[in-house]
C-alpha positions in Angstrom: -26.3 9.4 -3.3 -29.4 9.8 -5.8 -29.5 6.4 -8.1 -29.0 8.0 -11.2 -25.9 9.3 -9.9 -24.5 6.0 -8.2 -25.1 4.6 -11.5 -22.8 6.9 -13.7 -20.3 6.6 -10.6 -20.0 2.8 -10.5 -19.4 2.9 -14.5 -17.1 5.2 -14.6 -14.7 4.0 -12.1 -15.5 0.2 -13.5 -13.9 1.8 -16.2 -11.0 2.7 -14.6 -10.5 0.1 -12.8 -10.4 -2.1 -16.5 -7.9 0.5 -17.9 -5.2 0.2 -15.4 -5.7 -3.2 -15.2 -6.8 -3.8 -12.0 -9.0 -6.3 -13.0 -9.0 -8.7 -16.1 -12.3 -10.2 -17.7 -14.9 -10.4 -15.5 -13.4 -9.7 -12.1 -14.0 -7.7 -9.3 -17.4 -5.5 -8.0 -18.1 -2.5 -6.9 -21.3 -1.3 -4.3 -22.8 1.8 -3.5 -25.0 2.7 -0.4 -27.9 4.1 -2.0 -31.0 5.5 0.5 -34.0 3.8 1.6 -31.7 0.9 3.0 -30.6 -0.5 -0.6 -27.9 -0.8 -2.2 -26.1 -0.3 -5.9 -24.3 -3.1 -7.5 -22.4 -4.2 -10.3 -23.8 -7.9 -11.7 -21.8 -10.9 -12.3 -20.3 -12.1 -14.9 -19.7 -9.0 -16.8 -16.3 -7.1 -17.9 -15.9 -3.7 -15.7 -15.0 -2.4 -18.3 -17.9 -2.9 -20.3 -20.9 -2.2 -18.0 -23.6 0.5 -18.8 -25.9 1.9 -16.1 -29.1 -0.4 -16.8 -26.8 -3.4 -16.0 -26.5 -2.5 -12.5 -28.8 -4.4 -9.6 -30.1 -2.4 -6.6 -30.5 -4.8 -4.0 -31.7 -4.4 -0.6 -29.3 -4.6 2.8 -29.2 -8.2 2.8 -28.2 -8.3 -0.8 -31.9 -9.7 -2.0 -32.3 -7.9 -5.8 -35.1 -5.0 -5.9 -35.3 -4.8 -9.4 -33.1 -5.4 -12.4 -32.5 -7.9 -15.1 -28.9 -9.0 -14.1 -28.1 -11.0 -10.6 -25.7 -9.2 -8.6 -22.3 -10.4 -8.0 -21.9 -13.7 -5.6 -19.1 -11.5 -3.8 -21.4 -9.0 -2.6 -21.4 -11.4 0.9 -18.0 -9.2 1.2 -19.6 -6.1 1.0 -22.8 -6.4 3.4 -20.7 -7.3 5.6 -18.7 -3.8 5.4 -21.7 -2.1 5.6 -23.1 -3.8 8.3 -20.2 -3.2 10.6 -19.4 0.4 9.0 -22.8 2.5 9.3 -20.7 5.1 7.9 -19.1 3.6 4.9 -21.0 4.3 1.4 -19.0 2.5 -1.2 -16.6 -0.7 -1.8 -14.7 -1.7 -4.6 -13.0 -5.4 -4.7 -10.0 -5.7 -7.5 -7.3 -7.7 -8.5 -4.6 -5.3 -8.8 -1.4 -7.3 -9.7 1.2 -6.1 -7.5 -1.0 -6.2 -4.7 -2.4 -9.2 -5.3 0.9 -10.9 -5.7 1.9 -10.0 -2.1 -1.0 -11.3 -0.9 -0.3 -14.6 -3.0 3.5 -14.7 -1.4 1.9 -13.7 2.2 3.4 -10.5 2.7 0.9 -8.4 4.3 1.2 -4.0 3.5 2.3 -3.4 7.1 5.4 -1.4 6.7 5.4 2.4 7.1 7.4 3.8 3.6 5.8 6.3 2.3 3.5 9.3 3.9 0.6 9.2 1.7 -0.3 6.0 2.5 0.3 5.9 6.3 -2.2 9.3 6.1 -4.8 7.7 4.0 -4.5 3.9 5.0 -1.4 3.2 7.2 -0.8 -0.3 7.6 -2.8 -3.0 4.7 -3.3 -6.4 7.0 -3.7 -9.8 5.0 -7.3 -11.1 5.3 -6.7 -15.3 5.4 -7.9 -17.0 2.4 -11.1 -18.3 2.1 -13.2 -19.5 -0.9 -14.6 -16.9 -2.5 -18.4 -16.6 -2.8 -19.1 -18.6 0.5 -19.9 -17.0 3.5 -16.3 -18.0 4.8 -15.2 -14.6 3.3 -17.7 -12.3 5.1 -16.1 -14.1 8.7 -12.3 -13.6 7.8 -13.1 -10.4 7.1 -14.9 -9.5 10.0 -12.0 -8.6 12.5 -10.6 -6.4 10.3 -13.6 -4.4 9.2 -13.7 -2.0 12.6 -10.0 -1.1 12.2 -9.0 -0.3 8.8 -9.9 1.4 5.3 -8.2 -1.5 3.2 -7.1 -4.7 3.2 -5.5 -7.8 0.9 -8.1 -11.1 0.7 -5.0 -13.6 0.4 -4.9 -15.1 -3.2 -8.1 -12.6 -4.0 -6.8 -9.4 -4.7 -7.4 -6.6 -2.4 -10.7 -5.0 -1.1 -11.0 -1.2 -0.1 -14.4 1.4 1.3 -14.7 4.5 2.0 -17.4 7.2 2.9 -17.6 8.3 -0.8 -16.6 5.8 -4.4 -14.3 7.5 -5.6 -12.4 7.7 -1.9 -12.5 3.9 -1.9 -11.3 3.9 -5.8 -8.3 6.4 -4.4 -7.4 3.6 -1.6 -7.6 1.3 -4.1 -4.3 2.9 -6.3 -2.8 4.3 -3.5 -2.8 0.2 -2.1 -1.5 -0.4 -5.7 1.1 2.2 -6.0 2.5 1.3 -2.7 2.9 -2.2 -3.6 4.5 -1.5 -6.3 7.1 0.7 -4.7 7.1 -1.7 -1.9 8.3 -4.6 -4.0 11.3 -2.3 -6.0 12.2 -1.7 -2.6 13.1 -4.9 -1.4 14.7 -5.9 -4.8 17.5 -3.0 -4.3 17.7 -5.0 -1.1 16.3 -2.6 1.9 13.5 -0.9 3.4 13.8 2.7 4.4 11.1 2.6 7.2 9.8 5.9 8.8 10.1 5.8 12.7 7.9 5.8 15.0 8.4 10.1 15.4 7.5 10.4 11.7 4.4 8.1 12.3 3.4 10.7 15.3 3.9 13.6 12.9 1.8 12.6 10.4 -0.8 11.2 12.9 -1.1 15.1 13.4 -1.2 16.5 10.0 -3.9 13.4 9.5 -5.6 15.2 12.1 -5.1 19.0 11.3 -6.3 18.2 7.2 -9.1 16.0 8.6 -8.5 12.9 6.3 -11.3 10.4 7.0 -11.1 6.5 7.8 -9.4 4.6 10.2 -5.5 3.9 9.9 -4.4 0.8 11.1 -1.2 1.5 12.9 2.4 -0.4 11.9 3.2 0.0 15.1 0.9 -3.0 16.1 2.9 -5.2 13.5 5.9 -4.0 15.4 7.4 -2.8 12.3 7.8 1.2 13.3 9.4 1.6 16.1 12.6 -1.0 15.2 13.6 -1.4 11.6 13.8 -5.2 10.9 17.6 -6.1 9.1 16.4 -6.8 5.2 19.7 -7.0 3.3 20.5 -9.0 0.5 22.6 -11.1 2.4 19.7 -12.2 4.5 18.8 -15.8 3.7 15.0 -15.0 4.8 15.0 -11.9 2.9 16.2 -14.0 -0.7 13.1 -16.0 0.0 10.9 -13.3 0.2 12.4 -11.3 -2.7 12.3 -14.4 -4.9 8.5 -15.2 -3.9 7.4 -12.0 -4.3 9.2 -11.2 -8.0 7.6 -15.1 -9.0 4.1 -14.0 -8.5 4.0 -10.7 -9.5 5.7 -12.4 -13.1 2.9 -15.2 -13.0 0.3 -12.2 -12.7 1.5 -10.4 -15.5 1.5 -14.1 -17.4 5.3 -13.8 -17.6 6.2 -17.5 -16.6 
């Protein structure tokens, strides 16, 4: 991707990343492979919202600024480290997306196969284990899962997604939302409709025949495909994770 075009790229999905509310003040950042070995970056401590195209910092592979006025973004550790596993991979985009986020606050990983469209584009979203972010702590936890999957949820950090083009990784990034969302509904009427592991194999092959790109992380690893786990109301377990789940997603919308 030419410069000038990363730049008006980043901006505009900044944008809309602000306006659904994906990220509040100054959180979140978004990269952009550029050539020549460099990347595109948003800087810290500005809204992403807000930015214009001079504010951006092209850096070089190791994240050392090229030239610009801003610093980039301490978090960029996260994203080096995509792009140094995923030769492939041209774009990231870290956000706080408050559904999503919440289930990674309560510890409940994306790893349940409901709905189609995600399973094509992402399947099953693992939990990355916390670490502090801006230390190189963050890079490491997120170095087993980099190989295997297209998205994942940086416990108590919001969620992290890449792709081969930005706007692909912007797409993961409400598709990860959306399902979270509809994920958590779910389990407050009290069950989870899962698709079996024959649906899973059927859209494995329409995956195939339409060519989508990434690489799905199957549910079936998290065992969660093949044998429907009992999640009714009744179940003690279940409450809990119902009750954890509705408590953060209220503190992230700064409802209690």
């Amino acid at each position: 991707m030419q410069l000038w075009q990363a730049k008006d790229a980043i901006v505009e999905i900044g944008r809309r990343l602000w306006q659904r509310g994906y990220v509040a003040a100054n959180d979140g950042n978004i990269s952009v492979r550029l050539e020549d070995q460099r990347l595109l970056t948003t800087p810290t401590g500005v809204s992403k919202g807000f930015m214009s195209a001079d504010m951006l910092v092209v850096t070089d592979l190791q994240g050392n600024p090229v030239e610009a006025e801003c610093r980039p973004s301490s978090e960029l550790k996260m994203h080096l480290e995509v792009y140094r596993l995923r030769p492939e991979v041209n774009a990231v985009v870290h956000a706080h997306p408050p559904v999503a986020t919440a289930f990674s606050v309560a510890g409940v990983a994306l790893d349940k196969c409901i709905l189609p469209e995600s399973v094509l584009t992402m399947g099953a979203i693992p939990t990355v284990p916390y670490a502090t972010p801006s230390t190189e702590e963050v890079p490491e936890g997120l170095r087993p899962f980099i190989p295997n999957c297209d998205a994942v949820l940086l416990s108590n950090h919001g969620a992290m997604t890449w792709a081969a083009a930005l706007e692909t990784a912007y797409f993961r990034m409400e598709t990860l939302e959306h399902t979270a969302k509809i994920t958590q509904a779910a389990m407050m009427l009290g069950d989870l409709n899962l698709l079996n592991l024959a649906d899973i194999e059927k859209l494995d092959t329409v995956r195939q025949k339409l060519g989508i790109s990434g690489r799905v992380m199957p549910c079936e690893s998290a065992g969660t495909c093949s044998k429907a786990p009992d999640l009714t109301s009744q179940d003690p377990l279940h409450k809990k994770l119902v009750e954890a789940v509705t408590l953060a997603v209220l503190k992230a919308l700064g409802r209690v």
